[in-house]
Structures are given as structure tokens and as C-alpha cells.
C-alpha positions, 0 to 999 in steps of 0.5 A: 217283506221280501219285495222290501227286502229287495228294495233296500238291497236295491239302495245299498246297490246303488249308493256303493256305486256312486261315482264322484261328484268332482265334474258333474257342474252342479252349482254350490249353495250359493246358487240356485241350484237344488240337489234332488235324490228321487228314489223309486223302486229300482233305486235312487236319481240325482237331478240338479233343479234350477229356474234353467231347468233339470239336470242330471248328476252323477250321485248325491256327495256334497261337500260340507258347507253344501249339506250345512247351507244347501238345499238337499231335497229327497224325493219320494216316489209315486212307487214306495208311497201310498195314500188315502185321505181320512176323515176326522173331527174338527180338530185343531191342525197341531193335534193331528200328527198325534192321532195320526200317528196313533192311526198309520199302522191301522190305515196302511197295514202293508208297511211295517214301520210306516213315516208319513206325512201329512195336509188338511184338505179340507176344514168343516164345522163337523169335520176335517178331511186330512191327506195321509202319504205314508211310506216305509220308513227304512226306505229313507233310513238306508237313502240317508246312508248315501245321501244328506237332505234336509227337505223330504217330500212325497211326489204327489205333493211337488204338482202345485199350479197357479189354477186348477189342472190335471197332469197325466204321465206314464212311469213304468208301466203304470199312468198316475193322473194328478189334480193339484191348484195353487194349494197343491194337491187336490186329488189323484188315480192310477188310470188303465193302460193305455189311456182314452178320453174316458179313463180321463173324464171318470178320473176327473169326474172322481175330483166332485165339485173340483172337477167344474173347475178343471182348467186343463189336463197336462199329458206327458209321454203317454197316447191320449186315445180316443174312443169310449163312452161319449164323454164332455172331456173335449170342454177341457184343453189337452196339453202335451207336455214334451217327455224330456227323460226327467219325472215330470213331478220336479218341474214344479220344485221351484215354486214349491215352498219348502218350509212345509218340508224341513226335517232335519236342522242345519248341524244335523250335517255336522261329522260328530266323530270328526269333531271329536277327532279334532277337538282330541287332536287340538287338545294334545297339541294344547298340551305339548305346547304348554309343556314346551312353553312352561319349560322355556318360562321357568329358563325365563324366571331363574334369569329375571330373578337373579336380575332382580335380586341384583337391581334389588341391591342397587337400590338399598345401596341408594336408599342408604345414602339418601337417608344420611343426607336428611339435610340436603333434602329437606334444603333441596325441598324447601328450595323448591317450595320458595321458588313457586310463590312470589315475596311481598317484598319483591312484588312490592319493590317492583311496584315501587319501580313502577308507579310515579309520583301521585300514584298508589295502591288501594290493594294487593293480593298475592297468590303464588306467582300471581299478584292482584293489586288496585292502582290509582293513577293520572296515567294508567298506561304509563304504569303498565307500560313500566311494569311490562318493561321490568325483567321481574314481570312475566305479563301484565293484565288489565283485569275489568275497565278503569274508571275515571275519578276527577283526574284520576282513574282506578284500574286493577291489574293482574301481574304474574311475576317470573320465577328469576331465581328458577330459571323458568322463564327468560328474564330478557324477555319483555313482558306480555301486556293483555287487556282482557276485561275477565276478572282474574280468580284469586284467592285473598287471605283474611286481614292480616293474617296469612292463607292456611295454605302453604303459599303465603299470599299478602293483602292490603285493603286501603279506604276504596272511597279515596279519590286521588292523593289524599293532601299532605301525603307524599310519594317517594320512589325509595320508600314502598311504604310511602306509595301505599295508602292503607289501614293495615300491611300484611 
């Protein structure tokens, strides 16, 4: 406990020694850029990670936005973790962290509040091998102080390689030698100083079945010495790897997938206090601003109600002298009411104007301003002609074809009068003359008898069986009743 101690004191140390981040070029959250802590016994490194390579920063600040969307990634070192690989009964993989956790203190009695993680190795039938790193949880608890990640990983599990392989490297005074694949990890050895080819192959010899698939050792700022027992280590291609003063675990940081390794959510990053600061602070400005805003609407109000009450006067007075003269309204309304809908006798005396001798009518309909009346005629464009020639006449349609009996033709027309007495319309104007074959909607009133709306319509039916001027009658242009050839009138 008391080299824990000094380790912890080691932390507190160096995070109050952090300088500012202003001017380490490190990339924001947008790039590629990776914020790593790496901590170690003696304390805490901060690296920058991209696909350009490792770069070191001055401490692990970071903006807001950088802690919410970056990636702030704590890297626990080779020194404050221990590990062992456990056997256990094929158990479904989300039931482990359970039980292991049940374990933990009995398999790693040297911490006192273990924080692990864990990997299957492993799947059998009869067993499941399971890879336990375990560290003392107060370590990452005093990191935090200083530092926000949201990714934490034990070193051994940053080697990972498209095939199997073996990287050595010294740190400190100490050489770990790591077996890791495309699946990451597969097994690791803390080798004797200094190192030979012999130390090499029982390392790789302790991998079993995995060491027949060794590819190549990778070695880093360490002296691969020969001499020993006569080994098959000479099979394997020797890499070295150039020492570049950056733990060689975070080379492999980008093609690592991170997922595995999330441990805190985004708005984990968020200043609760700072929150509540300003929600307390936006609330009395809420209020100070709605007092104000009150004072100025009750000035408001007293203004529009002596508005009102003086508009309110206003308007009594015109009440009052509207409601002494009844008559004039009922006069002006009842004017109004005559002037939307066209009299029989006008339209009846426009007809008589226009239709000649031998000419008359076998029905007409009045609806509003709207006349629909049956013609027979010698000379159905002579009749149009006329009508569109009155000032009474607004237009003139043809409504269907005329059809042609003897010397006669049948034709219906739809009139629309001009309202003369309103002033609606120019009475100057000539009249507009269409010849569209689409019927004209009507509404006619039953015989003899006026529509229930209140816009009288008049309709006289005649014998529509007639062909031409029946003998002995006789058309007179003075007398409307003698153009008509009907059975009733109105």
C-alpha cells in the first residue's frame, strides 16, 4: 500500500503540473487526431495519435466540444497492470463480467480495489479460457482529475497485427515480449536481462500450438544477443523496429477498434455545476425581464382602455342613429335586393326589340341576371346580331346547335342582362357574343309559379312540337305578347 500511495502521489504531481494546451498543434475533434494519457508508474504522457504518426502534447486539457465528440483515450501501462488467463465452464460471454467479478479480488490479491477488463480467448465445448487484466482502480479515479477519456485500455491489448507475430521491447529496466494476431492479443512474458535468442524461443515455445504460427518477432531498443542453447529461433525473421522515444504499444492504436473500450457516454464530459450556474443565472435574468416587461404592459393597458372606452362611445352614438332611421334601411336594402336579378318585363321587352317578324319564343327562363330562352327564327344570326347590339345586354351565348325545321331553325340562347340601374357594368359597351356549344346551368321554377328563392325567375313553356309560325298568328314589334307562342305566362 505504501508504494500505491507513492504512486498516486506521483499522479497528483504531475496533473498540478500540467502546463496549457494553447500551442501544442494538436488536431481538434474533427480530425484524425487521437488524445492519449499513457500512465505509468512514475506518472502520466500525453501523445497525439494520427495515421501520420505519434506525437507528443504538453497535458491532456481539452476544450468542451473535444471531450463531448473526441476521442480521449487512457492507456494503462504494461507497469500498473497484471494479468492471468482463467478457465471457466462454457458460459454464455455476457454472464462472465458477473462472475469475474465475484473473482477479481481472489485471483489479484496484491490490489486492493481491483478495475478489470476482460477477452475470451478461447471457446470450447467443456471450457471457456478468459483473459483477466486487472489494475487498482484509484489509479484511473486520481488520472480522471486531470484528464477526461472516454476510451480505456490496458496496453497488452493495443498490439493487434494482420498475422500472427511477437514484439519485444524494453521499458525501464524490464523486457515484456507480446504475441498478439489479427484477434489481438494471444499471450505475453516478462524476459531476462539482457536478451538472447534463447529467452526468445522459451517465450515463444510458452505460446503452444500458436508458436508454429509465429510469422516474425518485431524488437525495439533492445540487443537481441546470441549464444545459448541451440535454438530454432533463426526460422523466424528478426524485425527491428527503430526506437523512436514513443511506447511502441501505440503504433497499433489506430487500427484498433475502439468500441470494445467505451466506458463513459458522451455527456458524461458535461460541467453539471456549470450547468446549474447558468440555468440559476438565466432564470433571474428571466425574471428581471418579465417584471420589467409587466410594469411596461400595465402602462400599456391603462392607454388602450381609455382608447376603448372612448372608441366604445363612438360607436353607441352611431348605433343610435342607425336604429332611428329603420326605413331608410329597409328602402337601401330592398334597393339592392331589385338591382341583382333582371324583370320579366324588361327582358321581355328586349326580345320584343329584337326578334322580327315570323319570330317567337317557345321558352324563357329567368334566373338573376341570366335569361335562357328558346327562339324560332328564319334568321338566327340576325336575332343575335340585334340583341348584342342592345345597351340592356351584357352578352349573348349560343348555348348547343340550332336545328333547322323547314324554313326555320330552333336555337336556344343564354342572355345575360346588364345591371343599367346599378351602374356595374358600361352600358356603352357593345355586347360580347359566344357561341359555345356548353349548355348553360339554370334554375327554372315550376309552371306557373315563382322560385321559393328569393329571386323570382319567370318560365313560359310553349308546344315544342311547333314548326315555324303557326297560321293566322301574327308578330307585332309593339305588342311582347304577340311574339310568344305559349300555354301559360308566368
Amino acid at each position: 500500500m505504501k508504494a500505491l500511495q507513492e504512486l498516486l502521489k506521483g499522479f497528483a504531481g504531475r496533473f498540478n503540473r500540467m502546463p496549457s494546451l494553447s500551442g501544442s498543434g494538436r488536431m481538434g475533434f474533427l480530425g484524425q487526431s487521437l488524445t492519449v494519457c499513457y500512465a505509468r508508474g512514475a506518472g502520466c504522457d500525453f501523445y497525439n495519435v494520427s495515421k501520420a504518426g505519434i506525437s507528443a502534447a504538453l497535458s491532456g486539457n481539452s476544450s468542451m466540444v473535444n471531450k463531448i465528440m473526441g476521442k480521449n483515450i487512457l492507456v494503462i501501462g504494461k507497469e500498473l497492470v497484471y494479468y492471468w488467463r482463467e478457465k471457466y465452464p462454457p458460459l454464455i460471454q455476457k454472464n462472465l463480467k458477473g462472475i469475474i467479478s465475484n473473482d477479481v479480488s481472489e485471483l489479484f490479491p496484491m490490489i486492493a480495489n481491483p478495475a478489470f477488463h476482460f477477452n475470451v480467448f478461447e471457446s470450447h465445448a467443456n471450457y471457456t479460457l478468459v483473459d483477466i487484466w486487472a489494475w487498482e482502480s484509484r489509479v484511473v479515479e486520481e488520472v480522471a482529475k486531470g484528464f477526461h477519456s472516454n476510451y480505456l485500455i490496458p496496453e497488452d491489448l493495443l498490439f493487434v497485427s494482420d498475422a500472427p507475430e511477437a514484439t519485444i521491447y524494453a521499458q525501464g529496466e524490464k523486457i515484456y515480449a507480446f504475441a498478439h494476431g489479427p484477434n489481438g492479443f494471444i499471450g505475453f512474458r516478462t524476459l531476462a536481462v539482457p536478451l538472447s535468442e534463447s529467452g526468445v524461443e522459451v517465450f515463444l515455445r510458452g505460446l503452444g500450438a500458436y508458436r508454429q504460427q509465429m510469422r516474425r518477432v518485431n524488437v525495439c531498443g533492445v540487443n537481441l544477443l546470441p549464444g545459448g542453447p541451440v535454438m530454432d529461433i533463426m526460422d523466424i525473421p528478426v524485425n527491428t523496429i527503430e526506437d523512436t522515444g514513443f511506447p511502441v504499444s501505440l503504433r497499433g492504436l489506430n487500427a484498433l477498434k475502439l468500441a470494445q473500450f467505451k466506458t463513459r457516454p458522451w455527456h458524461s464530459a458535461v460541467d453539471t455545476e456549470l450547468l446549474f450556474r447558468v440555468a440559476l443565472y438565466g432564470m433571474a435574468a428571466y425574471l428581471i425581464s418579465s417584471y420589467m416587461s409587466i410594469k411596461k404592459l400595465d402602462t400599456s393597458l391603462e392607454d388602450i382602455e381609455r382608447e376603448t372606452a372612448r372608441v366604445t362611445k363612438k360607436i353607441n352614438e352611431l348605433i343610435e342613429l342607425q336604429d332611428k332611421d329603420v326605413t331608410a334601411k329597409l328602402l337601401v336594402g330592398l334597393a339592392k335586393k331589385v338591382s341583382e336579378f333582371a324583370t320579366p318585363l324588361e327582358v321581355l321587352e328586349v326580345l320584343t326589340r329584337s326578334l322580327a317578324d315570323g319570330a317567337y319564343i317557345t321558352q324563357l327562363n329567368i334566373n338573376n341576371r341570366n335569361a335562357d330562352v328558346n327562339i324560332v327564327s328564319a334568321n338566327p344570326s340576325g336575332v343575335i346580331s340585334k340583341l348584342s347590339t342592345l345597351k340592356e345586354v351584357e352578352t349573348v351565348k349560343l348555348v348547343g346547335e340550332p336545328s333547322r325545321e323547314g324554313q326555320t331553325y330552333r336555337f336556344r340562347l343564354s342572355i345575360d342582362m346588364r345591371n343599367i340601374i346599378a351602374g356595374t357594368s358600361n352600358a356603352s359597351s357593345p355586347a360580347f357574343i359566344s357561341t359555345s356549344t356548353a349548355s348553360v346551368p339554370h334554375v327554372a321554377a315550376p309552371q306557373g309559379i315563382y322560385s321559393k328563392t328569393s329571386i323570382p325567375a319567370a318560365v313560359m313553356n310553349a308546344n315544342p312540337n311547333s314548326v315555324g309560325t303557326p297560321p293566322g298568328t301574327v308578330n307585332r314589334a309593339s305588342s311582347p305578347s304577340a311574339i310568344m307562342k305559349t300555354n301559360k305566362l308566368f
